[in-house]
TORNUTI-76815 format. One record per residue (C-alpha): x, y, z; residue in one letter; residue number from 1. Coordinates in nm, 2 decimals, padded with zeros to 4 digits, always signed. Example, Ala and Ser with C-alpha at 12.3 -4.5 7.8 and 13.67 -1.06 7.14 Angstrom:
BEGIN
{node {+01.23, -00.45, +00.78}, a, 1}
{node {+01.37, -00.11, +00.71}, s, 2}
END
This chain:
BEGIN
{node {+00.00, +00.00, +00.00}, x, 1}
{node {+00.36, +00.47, -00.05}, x, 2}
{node {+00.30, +00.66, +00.26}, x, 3}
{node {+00.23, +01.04, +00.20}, x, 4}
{node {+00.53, +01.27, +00.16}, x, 5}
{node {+00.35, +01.44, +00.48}, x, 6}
{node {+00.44, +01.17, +00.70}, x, 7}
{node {+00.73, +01.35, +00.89}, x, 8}
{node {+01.03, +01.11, +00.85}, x, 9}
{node {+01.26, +01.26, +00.64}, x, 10}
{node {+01.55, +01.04, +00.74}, x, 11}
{node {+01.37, +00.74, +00.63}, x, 12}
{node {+01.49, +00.60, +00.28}, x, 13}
{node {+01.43, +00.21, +00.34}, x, 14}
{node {+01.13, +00.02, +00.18}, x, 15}
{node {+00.86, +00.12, +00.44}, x, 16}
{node {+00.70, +00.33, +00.17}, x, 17}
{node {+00.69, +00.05, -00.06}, x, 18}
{node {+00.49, -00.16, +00.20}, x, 19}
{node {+00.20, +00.08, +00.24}, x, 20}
{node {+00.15, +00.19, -00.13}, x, 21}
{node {-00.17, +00.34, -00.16}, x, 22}
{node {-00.22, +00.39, +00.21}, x, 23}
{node {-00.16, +00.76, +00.16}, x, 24}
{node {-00.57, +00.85, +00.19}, x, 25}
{node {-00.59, +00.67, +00.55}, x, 26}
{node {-00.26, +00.84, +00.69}, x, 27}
{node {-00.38, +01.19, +00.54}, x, 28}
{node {-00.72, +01.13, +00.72}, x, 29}
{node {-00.55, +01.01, +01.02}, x, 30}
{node {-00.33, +01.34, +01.03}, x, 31}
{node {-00.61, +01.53, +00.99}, x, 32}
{node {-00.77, +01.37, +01.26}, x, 33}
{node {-00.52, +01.42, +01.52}, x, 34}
{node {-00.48, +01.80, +01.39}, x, 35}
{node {-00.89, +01.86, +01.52}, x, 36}
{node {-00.82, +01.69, +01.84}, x, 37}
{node {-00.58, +01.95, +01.92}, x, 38}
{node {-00.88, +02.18, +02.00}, x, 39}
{node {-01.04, +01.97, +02.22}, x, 40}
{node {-00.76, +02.04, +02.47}, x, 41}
{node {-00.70, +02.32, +02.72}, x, 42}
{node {-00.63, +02.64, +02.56}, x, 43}
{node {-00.30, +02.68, +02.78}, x, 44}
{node {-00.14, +02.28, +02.65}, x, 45}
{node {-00.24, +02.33, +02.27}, x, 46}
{node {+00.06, +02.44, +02.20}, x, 47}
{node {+00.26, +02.15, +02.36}, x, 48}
{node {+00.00, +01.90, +02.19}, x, 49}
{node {+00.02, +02.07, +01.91}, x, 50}
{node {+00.43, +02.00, +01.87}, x, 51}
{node {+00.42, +01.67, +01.98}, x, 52}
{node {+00.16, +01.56, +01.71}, x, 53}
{node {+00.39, +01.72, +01.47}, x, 54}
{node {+00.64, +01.50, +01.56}, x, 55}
{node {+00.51, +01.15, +01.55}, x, 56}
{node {+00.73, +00.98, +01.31}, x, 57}
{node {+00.66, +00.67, +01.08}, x, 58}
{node {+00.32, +00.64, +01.21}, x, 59}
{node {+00.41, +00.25, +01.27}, x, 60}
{node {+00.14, +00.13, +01.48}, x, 61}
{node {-00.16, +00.30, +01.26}, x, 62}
{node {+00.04, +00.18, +00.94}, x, 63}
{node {+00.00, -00.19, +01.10}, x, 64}
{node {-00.39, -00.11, +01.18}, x, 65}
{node {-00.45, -00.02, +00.85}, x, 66}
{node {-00.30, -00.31, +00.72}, x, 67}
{node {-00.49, -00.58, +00.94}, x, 68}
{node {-00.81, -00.33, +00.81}, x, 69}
{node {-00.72, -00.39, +00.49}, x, 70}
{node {-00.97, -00.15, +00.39}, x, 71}
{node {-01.02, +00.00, -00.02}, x, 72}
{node {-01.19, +00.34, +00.13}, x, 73}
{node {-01.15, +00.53, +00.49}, x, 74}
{node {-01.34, +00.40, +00.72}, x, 75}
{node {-01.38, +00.60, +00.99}, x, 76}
{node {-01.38, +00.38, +01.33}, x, 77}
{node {-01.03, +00.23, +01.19}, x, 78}
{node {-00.93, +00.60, +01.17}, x, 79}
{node {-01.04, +00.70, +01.50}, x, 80}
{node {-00.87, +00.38, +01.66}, x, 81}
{node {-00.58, +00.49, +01.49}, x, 82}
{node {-00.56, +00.81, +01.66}, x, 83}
{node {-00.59, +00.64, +01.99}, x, 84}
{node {-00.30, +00.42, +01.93}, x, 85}
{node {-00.11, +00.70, +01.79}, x, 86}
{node {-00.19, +00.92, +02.09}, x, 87}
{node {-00.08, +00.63, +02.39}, x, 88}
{node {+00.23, +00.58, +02.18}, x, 89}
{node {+00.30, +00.95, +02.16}, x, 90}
{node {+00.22, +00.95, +02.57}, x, 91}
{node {+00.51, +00.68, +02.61}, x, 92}
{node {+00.77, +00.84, +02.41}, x, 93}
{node {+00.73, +01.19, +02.63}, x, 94}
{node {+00.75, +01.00, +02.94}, x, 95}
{node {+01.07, +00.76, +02.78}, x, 96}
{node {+01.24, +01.07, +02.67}, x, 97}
{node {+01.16, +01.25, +03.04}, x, 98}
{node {+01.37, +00.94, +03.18}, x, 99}
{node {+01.60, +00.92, +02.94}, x, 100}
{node {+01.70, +01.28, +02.92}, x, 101}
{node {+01.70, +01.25, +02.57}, x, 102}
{node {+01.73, +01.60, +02.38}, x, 103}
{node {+01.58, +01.48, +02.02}, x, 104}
{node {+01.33, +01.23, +01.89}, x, 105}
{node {+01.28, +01.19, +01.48}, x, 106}
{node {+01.57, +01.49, +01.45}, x, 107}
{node {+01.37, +01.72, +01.64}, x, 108}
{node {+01.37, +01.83, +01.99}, x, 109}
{node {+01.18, +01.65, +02.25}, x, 110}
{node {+00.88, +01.79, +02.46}, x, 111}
{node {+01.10, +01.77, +02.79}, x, 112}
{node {+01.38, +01.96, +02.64}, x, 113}
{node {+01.15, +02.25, +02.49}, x, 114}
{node {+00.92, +02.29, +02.76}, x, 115}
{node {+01.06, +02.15, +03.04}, x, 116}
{node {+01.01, +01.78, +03.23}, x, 117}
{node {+00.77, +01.87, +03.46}, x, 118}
{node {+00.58, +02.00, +03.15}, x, 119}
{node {+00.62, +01.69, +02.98}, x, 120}
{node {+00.45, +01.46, +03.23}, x, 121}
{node {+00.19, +01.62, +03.26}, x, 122}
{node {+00.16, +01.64, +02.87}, x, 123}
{node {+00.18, +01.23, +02.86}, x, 124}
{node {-00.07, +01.19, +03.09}, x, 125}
{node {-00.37, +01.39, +02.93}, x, 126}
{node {-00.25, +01.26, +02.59}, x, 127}
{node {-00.35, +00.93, +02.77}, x, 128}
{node {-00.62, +01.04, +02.91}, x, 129}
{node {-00.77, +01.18, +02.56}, x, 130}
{node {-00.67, +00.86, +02.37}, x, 131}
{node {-00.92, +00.66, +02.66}, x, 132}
{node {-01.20, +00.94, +02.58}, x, 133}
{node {-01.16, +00.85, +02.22}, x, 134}
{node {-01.20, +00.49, +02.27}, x, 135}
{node {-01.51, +00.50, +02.50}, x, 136}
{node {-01.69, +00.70, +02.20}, x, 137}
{node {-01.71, +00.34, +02.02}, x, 138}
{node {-02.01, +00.18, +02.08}, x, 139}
{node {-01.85, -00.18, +02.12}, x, 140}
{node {-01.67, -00.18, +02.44}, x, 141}
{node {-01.40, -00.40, +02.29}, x, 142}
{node {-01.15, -00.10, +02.18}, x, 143}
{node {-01.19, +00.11, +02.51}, x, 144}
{node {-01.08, -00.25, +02.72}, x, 145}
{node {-00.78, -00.36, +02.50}, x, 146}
{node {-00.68, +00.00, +02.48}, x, 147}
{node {-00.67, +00.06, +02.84}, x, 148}
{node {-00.51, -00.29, +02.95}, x, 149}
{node {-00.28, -00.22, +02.67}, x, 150}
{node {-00.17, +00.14, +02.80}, x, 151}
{node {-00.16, -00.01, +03.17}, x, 152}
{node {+00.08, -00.28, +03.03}, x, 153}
{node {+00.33, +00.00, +02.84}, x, 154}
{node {+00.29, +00.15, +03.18}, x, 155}
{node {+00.42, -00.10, +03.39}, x, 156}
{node {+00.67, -00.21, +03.18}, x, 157}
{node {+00.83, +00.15, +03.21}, x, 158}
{node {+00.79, +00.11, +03.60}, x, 159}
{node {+00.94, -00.27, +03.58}, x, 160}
{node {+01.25, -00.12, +03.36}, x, 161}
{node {+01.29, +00.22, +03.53}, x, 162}
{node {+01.34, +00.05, +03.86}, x, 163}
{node {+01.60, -00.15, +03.70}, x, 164}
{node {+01.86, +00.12, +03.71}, x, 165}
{node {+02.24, +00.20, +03.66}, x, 166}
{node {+02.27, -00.11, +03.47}, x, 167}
{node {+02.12, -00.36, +03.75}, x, 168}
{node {+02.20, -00.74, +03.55}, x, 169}
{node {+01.87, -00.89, +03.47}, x, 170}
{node {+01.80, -01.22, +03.30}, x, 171}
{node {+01.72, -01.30, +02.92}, x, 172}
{node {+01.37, -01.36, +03.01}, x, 173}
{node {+01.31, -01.01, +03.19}, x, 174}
{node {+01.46, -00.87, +02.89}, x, 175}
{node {+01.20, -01.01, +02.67}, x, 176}
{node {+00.92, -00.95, +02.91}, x, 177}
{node {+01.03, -00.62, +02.96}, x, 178}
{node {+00.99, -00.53, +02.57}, x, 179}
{node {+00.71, -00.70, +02.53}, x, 180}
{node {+00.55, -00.50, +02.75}, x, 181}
{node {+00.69, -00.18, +02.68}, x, 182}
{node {+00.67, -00.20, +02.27}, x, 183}
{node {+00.51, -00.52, +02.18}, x, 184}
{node {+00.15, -00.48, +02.36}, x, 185}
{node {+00.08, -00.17, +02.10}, x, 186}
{node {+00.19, -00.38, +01.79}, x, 187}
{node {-00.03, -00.63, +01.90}, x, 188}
{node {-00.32, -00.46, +01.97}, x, 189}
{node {-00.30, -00.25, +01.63}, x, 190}
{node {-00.34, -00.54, +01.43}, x, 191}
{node {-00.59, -00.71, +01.65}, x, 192}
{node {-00.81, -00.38, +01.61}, x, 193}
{node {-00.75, -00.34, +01.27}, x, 194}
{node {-00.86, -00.71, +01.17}, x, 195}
{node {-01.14, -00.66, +01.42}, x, 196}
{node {-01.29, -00.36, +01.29}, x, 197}
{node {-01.27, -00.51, +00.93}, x, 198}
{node {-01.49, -00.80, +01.10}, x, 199}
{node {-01.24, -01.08, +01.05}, x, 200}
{node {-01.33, -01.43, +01.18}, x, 201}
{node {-01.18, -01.46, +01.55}, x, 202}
{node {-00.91, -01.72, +01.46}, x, 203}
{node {-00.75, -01.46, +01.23}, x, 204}
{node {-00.77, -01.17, +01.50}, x, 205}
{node {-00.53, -01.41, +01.68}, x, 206}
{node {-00.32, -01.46, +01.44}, x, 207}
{node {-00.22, -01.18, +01.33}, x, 208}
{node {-00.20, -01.03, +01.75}, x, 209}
{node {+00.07, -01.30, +01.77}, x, 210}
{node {+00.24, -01.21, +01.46}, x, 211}
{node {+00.19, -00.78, +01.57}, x, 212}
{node {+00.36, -00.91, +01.93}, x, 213}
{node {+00.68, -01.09, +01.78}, x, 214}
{node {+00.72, -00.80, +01.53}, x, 215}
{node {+00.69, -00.56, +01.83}, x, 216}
{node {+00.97, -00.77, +02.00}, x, 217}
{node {+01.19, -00.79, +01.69}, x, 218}
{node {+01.17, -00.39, +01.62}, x, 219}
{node {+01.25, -00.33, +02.02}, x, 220}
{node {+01.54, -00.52, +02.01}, x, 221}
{node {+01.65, -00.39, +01.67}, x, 222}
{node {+01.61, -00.03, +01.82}, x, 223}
{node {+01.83, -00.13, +02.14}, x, 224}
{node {+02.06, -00.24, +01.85}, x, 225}
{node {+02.06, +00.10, +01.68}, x, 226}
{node {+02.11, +00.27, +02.01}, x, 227}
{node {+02.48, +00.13, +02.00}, x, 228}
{node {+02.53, +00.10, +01.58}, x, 229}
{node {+02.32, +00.32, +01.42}, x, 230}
{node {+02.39, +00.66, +01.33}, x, 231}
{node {+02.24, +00.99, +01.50}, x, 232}
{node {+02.12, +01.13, +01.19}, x, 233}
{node {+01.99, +00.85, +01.05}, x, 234}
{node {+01.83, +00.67, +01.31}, x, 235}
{node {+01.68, +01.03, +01.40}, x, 236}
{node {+01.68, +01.01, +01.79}, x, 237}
{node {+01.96, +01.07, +02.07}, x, 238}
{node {+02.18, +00.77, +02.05}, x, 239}
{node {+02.33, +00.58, +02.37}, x, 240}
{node {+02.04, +00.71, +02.61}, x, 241}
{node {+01.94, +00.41, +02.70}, x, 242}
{node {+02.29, +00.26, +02.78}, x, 243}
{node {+02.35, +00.59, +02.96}, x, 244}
{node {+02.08, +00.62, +03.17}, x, 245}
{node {+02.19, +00.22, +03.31}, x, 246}
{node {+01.92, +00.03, +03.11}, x, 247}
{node {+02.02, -00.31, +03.07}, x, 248}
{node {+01.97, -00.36, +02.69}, x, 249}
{node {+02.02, -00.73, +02.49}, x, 250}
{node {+02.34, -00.55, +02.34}, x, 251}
{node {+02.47, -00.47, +02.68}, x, 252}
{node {+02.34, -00.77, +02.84}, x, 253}
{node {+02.55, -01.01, +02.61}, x, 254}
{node {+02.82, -00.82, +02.61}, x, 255}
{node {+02.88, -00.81, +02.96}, x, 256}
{node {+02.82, -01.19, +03.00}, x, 257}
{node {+03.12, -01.19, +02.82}, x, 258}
{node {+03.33, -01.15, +03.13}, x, 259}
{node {+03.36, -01.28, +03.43}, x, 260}
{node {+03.19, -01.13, +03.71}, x, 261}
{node {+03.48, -00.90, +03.86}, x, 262}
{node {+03.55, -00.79, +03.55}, x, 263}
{node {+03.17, -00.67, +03.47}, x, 264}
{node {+03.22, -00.42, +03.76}, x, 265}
{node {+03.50, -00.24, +03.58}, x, 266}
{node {+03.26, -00.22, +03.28}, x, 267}
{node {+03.01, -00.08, +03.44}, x, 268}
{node {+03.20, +00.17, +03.63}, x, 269}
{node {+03.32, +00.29, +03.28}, x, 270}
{node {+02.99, +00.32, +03.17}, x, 271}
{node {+02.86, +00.53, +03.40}, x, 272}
{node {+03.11, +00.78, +03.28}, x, 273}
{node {+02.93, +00.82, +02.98}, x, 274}
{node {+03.04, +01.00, +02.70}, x, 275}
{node {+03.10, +00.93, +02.30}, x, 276}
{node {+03.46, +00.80, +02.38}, x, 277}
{node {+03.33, +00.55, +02.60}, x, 278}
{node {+03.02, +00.42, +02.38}, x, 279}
{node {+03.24, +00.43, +02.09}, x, 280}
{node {+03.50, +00.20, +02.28}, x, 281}
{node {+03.18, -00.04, +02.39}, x, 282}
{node {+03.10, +00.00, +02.04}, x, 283}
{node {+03.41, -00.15, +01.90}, x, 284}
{node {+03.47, -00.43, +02.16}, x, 285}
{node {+03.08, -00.56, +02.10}, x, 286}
{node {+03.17, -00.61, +01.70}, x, 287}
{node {+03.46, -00.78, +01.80}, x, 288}
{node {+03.29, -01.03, +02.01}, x, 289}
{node {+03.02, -01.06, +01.77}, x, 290}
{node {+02.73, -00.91, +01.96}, x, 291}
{node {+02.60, -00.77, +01.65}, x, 292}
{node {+02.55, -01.05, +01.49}, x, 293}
{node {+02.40, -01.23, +01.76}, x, 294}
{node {+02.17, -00.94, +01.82}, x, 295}
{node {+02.05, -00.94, +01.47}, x, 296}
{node {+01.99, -01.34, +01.50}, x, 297}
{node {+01.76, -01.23, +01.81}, x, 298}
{node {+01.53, -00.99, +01.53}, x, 299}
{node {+01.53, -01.26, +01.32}, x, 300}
{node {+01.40, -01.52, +01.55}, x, 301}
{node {+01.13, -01.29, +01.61}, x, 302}
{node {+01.05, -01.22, +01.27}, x, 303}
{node {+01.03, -01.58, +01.21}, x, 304}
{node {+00.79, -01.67, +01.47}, x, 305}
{node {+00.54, -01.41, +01.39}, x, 306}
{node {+00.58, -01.58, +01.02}, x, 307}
{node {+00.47, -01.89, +01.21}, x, 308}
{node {+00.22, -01.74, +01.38}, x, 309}
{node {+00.02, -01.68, +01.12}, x, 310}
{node {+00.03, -02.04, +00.99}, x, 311}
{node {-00.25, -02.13, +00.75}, x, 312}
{node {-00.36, -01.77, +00.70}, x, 313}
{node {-00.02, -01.69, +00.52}, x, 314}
{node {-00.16, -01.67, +00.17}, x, 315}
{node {-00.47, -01.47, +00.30}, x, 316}
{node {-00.54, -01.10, +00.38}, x, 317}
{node {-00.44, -00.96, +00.60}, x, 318}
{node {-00.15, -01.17, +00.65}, x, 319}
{node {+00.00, -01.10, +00.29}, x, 320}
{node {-00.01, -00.72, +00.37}, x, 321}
{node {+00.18, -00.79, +00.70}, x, 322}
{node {+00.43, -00.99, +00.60}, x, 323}
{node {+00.67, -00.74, +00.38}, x, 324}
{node {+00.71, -00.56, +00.76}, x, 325}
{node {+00.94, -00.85, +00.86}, x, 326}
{node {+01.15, -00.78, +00.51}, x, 327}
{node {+01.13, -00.45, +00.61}, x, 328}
{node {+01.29, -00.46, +00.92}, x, 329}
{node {+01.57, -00.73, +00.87}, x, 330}
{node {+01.65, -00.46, +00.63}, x, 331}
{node {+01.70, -00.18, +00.88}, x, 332}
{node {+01.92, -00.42, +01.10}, x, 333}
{node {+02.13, -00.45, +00.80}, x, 334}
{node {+02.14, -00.10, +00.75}, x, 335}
{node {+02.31, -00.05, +01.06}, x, 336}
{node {+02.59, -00.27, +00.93}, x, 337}
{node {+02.79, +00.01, +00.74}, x, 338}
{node {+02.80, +00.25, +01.00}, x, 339}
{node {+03.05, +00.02, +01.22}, x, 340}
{node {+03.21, -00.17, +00.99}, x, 341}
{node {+03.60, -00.24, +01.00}, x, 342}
{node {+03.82, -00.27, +00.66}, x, 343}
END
């Protein structure tokens, strides 16, 4: 289905466009949605609303809703849900960049560096607050619940990680849980609203949830990659924030079972001097140890089990829109390739 030129990722030259040819009409009507809601706020946060709708990026989890909707014209519930996903996403990123101290998000600067971090949390909560309004305006409950359980879940998994700081060791399985929580829930629930709204038989809603939750994994933990290989002004965010803030990241958490236990401690003591010289040098000794390529055999996994997932309904719709998004993204790991690369 090529996404609008309006869509505000300049940065992004990979295939994503390609995968949602003719999708322009939906994301236009989406943008245009979220541009009334602005009104429906206070006078005295439009402004701050205003910039953060501005600066939404690839639009991933409507893209995915509109793909499970699968629908020729607009339909207007699948745009309204699409504005409450967009919204709880938009809430997370304000709060992640608040605890990150990140100072730009898609090449722009974030709300809590413009208008300060008190400012900012307040701004996340009534954008969740509004995307809950919006989904109690359907007259099946069904979007309001998964909405709400889903922006609980995003929730807590920021509590479960933010209390895991200055690099605390944690095990595989928290990793996973963690991301799933924090990423995964809203790729899941996109594509379970979007074949649900189309009206899809049950046993496909399922299927493609599962394959929305394993792509949601697989994109976290290429992001966590691209927070170490990517490039600045490519990946369009403030690299190393999560590694400096002490999140425990699958990069960082194979890396440092790489040594034994007394020699961790060093490690971490160097990290928590931050700094461009230091990331660069963590940079370095993770290609050399192969972390990169065991991290990109971690997206693939993922990408492969959400193939699964969808099992007999492979050849169907909506499946055959979603799968070019698991192309798509072992592209971007192998995009970060160049930017580290020894000769």
């Amino acid at each position: 289905m090529i996404a609008n030129d309006e869509i505000p990722e300049p940065h992004d030259k990979d295939g994503l466009a390609l995968i949602t040819q003719g999708m322009a009409p939906h994301l236009n009507a989406l943008d245009g949605f979220l541009r009334e809601q602005i009104v429906a706020f206070e006078p005295e946060v439009r402004e701050l609303v205003e910039f953060c709708l501005q600066r939404s990026g690839k639009r991933i989890r409507p893209i995915l809703l509109f793909l499970c909707g699968e629908c020729e014209k607009q339909d207007p519930s699948q745009i309204r849900a699409a504005a409450v996903l967009e919204m709880v996403h938009l809430a997370t990123l304000v709060h992640d960049d608040i605890l990150d101290e990140a100072d730009l998000r898609h090449g722009l600067p974030t709300i809590s560096h413009k208008y300060g971090a008190q400012n900012a949390v307040l701004l996340g909560d009534a954008l969740f607050a509004h995307a809950v309004h919006l989904s109690a305006q359907f007259p099946d409950t069904t979007v309001c619940r998964l909405v709400s359980q889903a922006t609980r879940t995003v929730c807590s998994g920021e509590i479960a990680q933010s209390a895991r700081k200055d690099f605390e060791l944690i095990t595989k399985e928290t990793y996973y849980r963690l991301i799933q929580m924090k990423t995964a829930e809203l790729f899941r629930v996109a594509c379970h609203l979007g074949a649900f709204l189309q009206g899809h038989p049950e046993e496909t809603v399922k299927a493609v949830s599962e394959y929305g939750n394993h792509l949601g994994i697989g994109y976290q933990i290429y992001d966590d990659l691209a927070d170490f290989f990517g490039e600045e002004a490519k990946v369009g965010k403030t690299l190393g924030t999560d590694w400096a803030s002490g999140k425990i990241t699958l990069p960082v958490l194979l890396y440092l079972q790489e040594y034994p236990p007394g020699e961790r401690q060093q490690l971490l003591a160097e990290a928590r001097q931050g700094g461009a010289k230091v990331l660069g040098n963590w940079r370095e000794a993770m290609q050399e140890k192969g972390i990169f390529e065991t991290v990109a055999q971690a997206v693939d996994e993922e990408i492969t089990k959400g193939e699964k997932a969808l099992g007999k309904h492979a050849g169907e719709m909506p499946a055959l829109n979603l799968l070019p998004l698991g192309e798509f993204l072992r592209q971007k790991v192998q995009k970060l390739r160049p930017s580290f690369a020894v000769i």
